[in-house]
C-alpha positions as CSV (number, residue, x, y, z in Angstrom):
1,X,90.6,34.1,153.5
2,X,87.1,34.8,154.6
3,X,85.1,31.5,155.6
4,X,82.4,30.1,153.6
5,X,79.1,30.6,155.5
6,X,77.8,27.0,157.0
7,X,75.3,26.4,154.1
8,X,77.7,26.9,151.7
9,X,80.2,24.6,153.7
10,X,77.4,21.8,153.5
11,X,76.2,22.2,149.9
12,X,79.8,21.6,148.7
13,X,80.0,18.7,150.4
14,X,77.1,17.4,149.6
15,X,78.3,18.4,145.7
16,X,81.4,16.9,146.2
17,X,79.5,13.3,147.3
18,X,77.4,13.6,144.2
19,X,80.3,14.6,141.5
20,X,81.9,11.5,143.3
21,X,79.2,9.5,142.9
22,X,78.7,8.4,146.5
23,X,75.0,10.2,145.8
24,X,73.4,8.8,142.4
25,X,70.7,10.4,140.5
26,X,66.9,9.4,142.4
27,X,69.1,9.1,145.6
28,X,67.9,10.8,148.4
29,X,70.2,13.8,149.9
30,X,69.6,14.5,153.6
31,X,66.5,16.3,154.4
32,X,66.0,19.7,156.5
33,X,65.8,18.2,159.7
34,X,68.5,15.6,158.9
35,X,71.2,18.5,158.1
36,X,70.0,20.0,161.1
37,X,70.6,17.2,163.2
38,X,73.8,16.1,161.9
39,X,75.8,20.0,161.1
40,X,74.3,21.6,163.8
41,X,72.9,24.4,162.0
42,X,69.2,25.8,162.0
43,X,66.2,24.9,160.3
44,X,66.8,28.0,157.9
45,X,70.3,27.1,157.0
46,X,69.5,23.8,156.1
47,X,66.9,25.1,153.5
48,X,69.3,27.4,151.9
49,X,71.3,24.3,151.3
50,X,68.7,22.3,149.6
51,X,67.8,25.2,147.5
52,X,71.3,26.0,146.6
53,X,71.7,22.5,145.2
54,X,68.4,22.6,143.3
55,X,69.1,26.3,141.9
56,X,72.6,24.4,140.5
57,X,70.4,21.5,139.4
58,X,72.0,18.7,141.1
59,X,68.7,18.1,143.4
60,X,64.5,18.2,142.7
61,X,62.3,17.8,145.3
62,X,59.8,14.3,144.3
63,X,56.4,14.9,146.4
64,X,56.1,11.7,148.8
65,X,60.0,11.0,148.5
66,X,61.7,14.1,149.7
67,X,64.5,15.7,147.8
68,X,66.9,13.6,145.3
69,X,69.7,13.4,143.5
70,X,68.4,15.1,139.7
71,X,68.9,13.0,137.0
72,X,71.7,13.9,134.4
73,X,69.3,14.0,131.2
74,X,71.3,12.8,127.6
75,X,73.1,16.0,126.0
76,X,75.9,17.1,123.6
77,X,78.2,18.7,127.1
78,X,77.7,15.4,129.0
79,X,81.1,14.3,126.7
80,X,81.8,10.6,128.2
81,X,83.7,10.1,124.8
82,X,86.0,13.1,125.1
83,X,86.2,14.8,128.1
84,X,88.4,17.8,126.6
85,X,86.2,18.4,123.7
86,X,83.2,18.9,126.7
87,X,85.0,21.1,128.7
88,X,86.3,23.3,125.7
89,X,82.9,23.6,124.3
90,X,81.5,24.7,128.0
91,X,84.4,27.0,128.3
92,X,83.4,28.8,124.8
93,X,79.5,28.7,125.2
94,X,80.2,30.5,129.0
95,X,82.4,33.2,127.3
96,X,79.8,34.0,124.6
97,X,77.2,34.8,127.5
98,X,80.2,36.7,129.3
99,X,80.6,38.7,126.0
100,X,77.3,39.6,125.0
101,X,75.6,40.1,128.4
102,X,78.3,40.4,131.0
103,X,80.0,37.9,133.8
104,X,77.1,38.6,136.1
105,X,74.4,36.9,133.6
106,X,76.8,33.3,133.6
107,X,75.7,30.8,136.2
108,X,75.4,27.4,135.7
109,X,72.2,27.1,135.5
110,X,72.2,29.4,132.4
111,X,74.9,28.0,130.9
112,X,73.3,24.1,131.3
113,X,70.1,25.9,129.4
114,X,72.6,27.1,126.4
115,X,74.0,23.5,126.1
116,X,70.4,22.0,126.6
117,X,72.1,20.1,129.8
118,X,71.3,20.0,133.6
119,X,73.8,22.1,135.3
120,X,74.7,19.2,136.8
121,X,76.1,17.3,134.2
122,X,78.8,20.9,134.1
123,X,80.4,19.6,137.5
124,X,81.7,16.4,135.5
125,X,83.9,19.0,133.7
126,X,84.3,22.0,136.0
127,X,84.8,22.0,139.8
128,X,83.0,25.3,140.3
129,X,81.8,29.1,139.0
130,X,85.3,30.0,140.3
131,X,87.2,27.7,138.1
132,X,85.1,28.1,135.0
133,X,85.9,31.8,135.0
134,X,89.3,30.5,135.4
135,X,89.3,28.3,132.4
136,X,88.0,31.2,130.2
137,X,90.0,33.6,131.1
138,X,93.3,31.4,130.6
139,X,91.2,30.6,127.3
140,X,91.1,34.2,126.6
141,X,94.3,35.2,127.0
142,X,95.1,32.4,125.0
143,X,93.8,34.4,122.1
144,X,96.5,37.2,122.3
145,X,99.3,35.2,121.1
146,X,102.9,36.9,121.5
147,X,105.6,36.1,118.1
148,X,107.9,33.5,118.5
149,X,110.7,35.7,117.4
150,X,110.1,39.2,119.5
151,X,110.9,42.8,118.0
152,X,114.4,44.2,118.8
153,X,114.6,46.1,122.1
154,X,112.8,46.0,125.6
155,X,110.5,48.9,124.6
156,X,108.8,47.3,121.9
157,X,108.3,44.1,123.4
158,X,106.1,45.5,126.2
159,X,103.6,47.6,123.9
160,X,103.4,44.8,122.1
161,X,101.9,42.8,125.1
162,X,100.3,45.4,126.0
163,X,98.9,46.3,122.7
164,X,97.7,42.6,123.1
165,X,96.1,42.5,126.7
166,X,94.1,46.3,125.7
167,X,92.5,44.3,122.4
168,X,91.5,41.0,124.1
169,X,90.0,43.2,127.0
170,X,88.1,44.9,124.3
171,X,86.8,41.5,122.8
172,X,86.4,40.3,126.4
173,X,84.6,43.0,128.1
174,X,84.1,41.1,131.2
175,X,88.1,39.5,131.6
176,X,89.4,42.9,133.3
177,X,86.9,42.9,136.3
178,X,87.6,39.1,136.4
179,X,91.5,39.2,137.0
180,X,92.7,40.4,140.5
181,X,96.0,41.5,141.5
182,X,95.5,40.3,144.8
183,X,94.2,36.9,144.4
184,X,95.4,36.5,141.2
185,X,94.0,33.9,138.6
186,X,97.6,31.4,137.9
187,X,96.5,30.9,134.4
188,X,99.4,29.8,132.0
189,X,98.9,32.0,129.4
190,X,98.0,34.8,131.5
191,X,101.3,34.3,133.1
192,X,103.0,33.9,129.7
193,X,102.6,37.7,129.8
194,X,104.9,38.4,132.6
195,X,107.1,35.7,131.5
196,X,107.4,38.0,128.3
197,X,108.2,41.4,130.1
198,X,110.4,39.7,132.6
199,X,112.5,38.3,129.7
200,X,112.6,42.2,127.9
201,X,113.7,43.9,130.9
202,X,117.0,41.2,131.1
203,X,120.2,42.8,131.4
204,X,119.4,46.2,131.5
205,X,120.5,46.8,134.8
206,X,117.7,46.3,136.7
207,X,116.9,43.9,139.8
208,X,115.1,40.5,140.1
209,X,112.4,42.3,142.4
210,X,112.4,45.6,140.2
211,X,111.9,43.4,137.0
212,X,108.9,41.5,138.9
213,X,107.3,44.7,139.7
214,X,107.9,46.4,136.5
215,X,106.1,43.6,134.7
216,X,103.1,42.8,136.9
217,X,102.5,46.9,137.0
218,X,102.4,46.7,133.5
219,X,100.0,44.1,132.9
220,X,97.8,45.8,136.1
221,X,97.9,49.0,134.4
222,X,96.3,47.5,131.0
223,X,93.9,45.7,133.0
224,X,93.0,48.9,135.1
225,X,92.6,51.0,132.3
226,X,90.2,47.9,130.7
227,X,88.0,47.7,133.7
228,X,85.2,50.1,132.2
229,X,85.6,48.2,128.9
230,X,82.6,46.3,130.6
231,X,80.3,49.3,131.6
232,X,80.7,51.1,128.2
233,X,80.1,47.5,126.6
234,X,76.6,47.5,128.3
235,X,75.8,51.1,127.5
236,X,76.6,50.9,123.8
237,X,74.6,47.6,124.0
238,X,71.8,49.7,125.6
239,X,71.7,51.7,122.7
240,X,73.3,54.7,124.8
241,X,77.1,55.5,123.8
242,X,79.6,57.0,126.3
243,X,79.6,60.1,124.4
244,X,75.6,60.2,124.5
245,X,76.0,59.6,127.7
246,X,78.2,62.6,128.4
247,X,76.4,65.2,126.3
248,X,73.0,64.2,128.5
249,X,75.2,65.2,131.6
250,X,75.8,68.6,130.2
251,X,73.7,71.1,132.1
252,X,74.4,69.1,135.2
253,X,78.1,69.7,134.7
254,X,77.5,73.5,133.4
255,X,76.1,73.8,137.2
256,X,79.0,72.3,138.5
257,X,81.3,74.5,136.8
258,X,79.5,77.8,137.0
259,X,80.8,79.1,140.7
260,X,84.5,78.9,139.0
261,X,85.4,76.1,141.9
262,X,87.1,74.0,139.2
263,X,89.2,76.7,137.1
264,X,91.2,74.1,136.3
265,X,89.2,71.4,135.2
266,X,86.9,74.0,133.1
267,X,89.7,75.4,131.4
268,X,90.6,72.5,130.2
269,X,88.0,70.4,129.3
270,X,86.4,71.4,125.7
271,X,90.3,70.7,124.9
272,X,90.7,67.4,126.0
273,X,89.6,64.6,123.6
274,X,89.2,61.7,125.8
275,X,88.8,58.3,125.0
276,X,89.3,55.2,126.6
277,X,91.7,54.5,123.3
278,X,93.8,57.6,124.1
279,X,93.4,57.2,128.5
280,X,95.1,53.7,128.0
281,X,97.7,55.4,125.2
282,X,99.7,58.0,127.4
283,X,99.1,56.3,130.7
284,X,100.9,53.5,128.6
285,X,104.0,56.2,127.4
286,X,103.9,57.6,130.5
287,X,104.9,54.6,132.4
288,X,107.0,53.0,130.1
289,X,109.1,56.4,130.3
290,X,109.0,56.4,133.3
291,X,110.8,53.0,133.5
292,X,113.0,54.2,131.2
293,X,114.7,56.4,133.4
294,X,115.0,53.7,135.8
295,X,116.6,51.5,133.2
296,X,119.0,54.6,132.9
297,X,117.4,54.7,128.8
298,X,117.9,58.3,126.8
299,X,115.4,56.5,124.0
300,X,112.1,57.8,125.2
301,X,110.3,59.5,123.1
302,X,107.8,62.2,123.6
303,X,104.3,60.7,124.8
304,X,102.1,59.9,121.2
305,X,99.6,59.7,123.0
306,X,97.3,60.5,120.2
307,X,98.5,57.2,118.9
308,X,95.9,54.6,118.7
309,X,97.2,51.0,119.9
């Protein structure tokens, strides 16, 4: 895990002392020269610490005082009465900015603004950024909701999730970038997905290890395919569409084609009618035959991958 850089370090501690109270609004947070003094750091680190806590709202600077503790001002997210109700209502105002301008315009600040609150008062609800985006992604996938009763055969339960997971990436432009394999967000009903898969591949033969990695493929491959969900939300947004797009790169791709390099890719290209729709559609048959003949299956059909999910 890559280290936090020292301002960072210090302006979460600080956070943490005022979330807990041990710094009250009009208390004074340790000056410059004070953080200096008692982290070790230089005069320009402990400035990007103060400003770092004012850009979140949780200090303001009073001339003759020095820098405070900002005062939580009266608003409908501060939720004292009922703590879930706040923290649903910040987790749906931060995924209608994610949706209409992307995850990059969220930050706290903003999202105080929307609920006409400090972005202060958000800490009483949410640790961080990090497990805001957590809460609405978990909230998001809580939207594709998988029958109680699932459709007969292994086959059809998985494009069914994934059928799911490729329409709430298309409401959510900004969940695909958000989700990493890697370091991946535990989120219950995220993993309610592979719970699903991993209970349709039972019994047909396959491993414990082969089953995990047939179902978290599955759910990387729909959220691969969704990543430039986002990019073609912001160009259609723009007022430029994808296939706009493409006909305004036409002379540069004429010139690119013209020395017969790519004989291939130019033979083949005015008969190709790609979408994102029909991308995630045979990449989708195409693996799920392909597990098939793992599974040992003689049921695959041909790739539909005309076939509109």
């Amino acid at each position: 895990m890559t280290p936090q850089a020292p301002y960072a370090r210090i302006a979460a501690e600080l956070r943490r002392r005022i979330e807990a109270g041990e710094l009250r609004p009009g208390d004074r947070v340790p000056s410059t020269r004070a953080i200096t003094q008692r982290w070790g750091v230089a005069m320009a680190t402990a400035s990007k610490v103060l400003a770092l806590l004012a850009q979140e709202g949780l200090v303001r600077a009073v001339p003759g005082v020095g820098t405070v503790v900002a005062a939580e001002p009266p608003g409908p997210a501060a939720g004292r009465d009922d703590p879930g109700a706040a923290r649903t209502r910040i987790v749906r105002t931060a995924m209608e900015i994610a949706d209409a301008e992307g995850l990059a315009a969220l930050t706290m600040r903003r999202l105080g603004a929307e609920l006409g609150v400090s972005a202060m008062s958000l800490y009483r609800h949410v640790r961080n950024r990090e497990q805001l985006v957590a809460l609405m992604a978990d909230a998001a996938f809580g939207e594709a909701s998988l029958p109680e009763r699932p459709p007969t055969g292994w086959r059809a339960r998985l494009e069914l999730s994934a059928a799911a997971q490729w329409r709430l990436y298309g409401a959510h432009p900004w969940l695909a970038a958000a989700m990493n394999l890697n370091r991946p967000l535990l989120i219950p009903n995220g993993v309610r997905h592979i719970e699903w898969a991993l209970a349709a591949l039972e019994g047909l033969g396959l491993d414990a290890d082969a089953r995990m990695h047939a179902a978290v493929s599955l759910f990387g491959y729909v959220r691969g395919q969704a990543v430039d969900l986002e990019s073609e939300s912001a160009t259609a947004s723009s007022g430029v569409t994808g296939d706009q797009w493409m006909q305004a790169q036409e002379t540069r791709l004429a010139a690119l084609l013209q020395d017969g390099t790519f004989p291939a890719f130019a033979a083949t290209r005015t008969c190709a009618d790609l979408s994102p729709e029909s991308l995630f559609a045979f990449g989708l048959t195409t693996l799920l035959n392909g597990l098939s003949a793992e599974i040992g299956s003689d049921t695959a059909p041909a790739p539909p991958h005309r076939r509109r999910p």
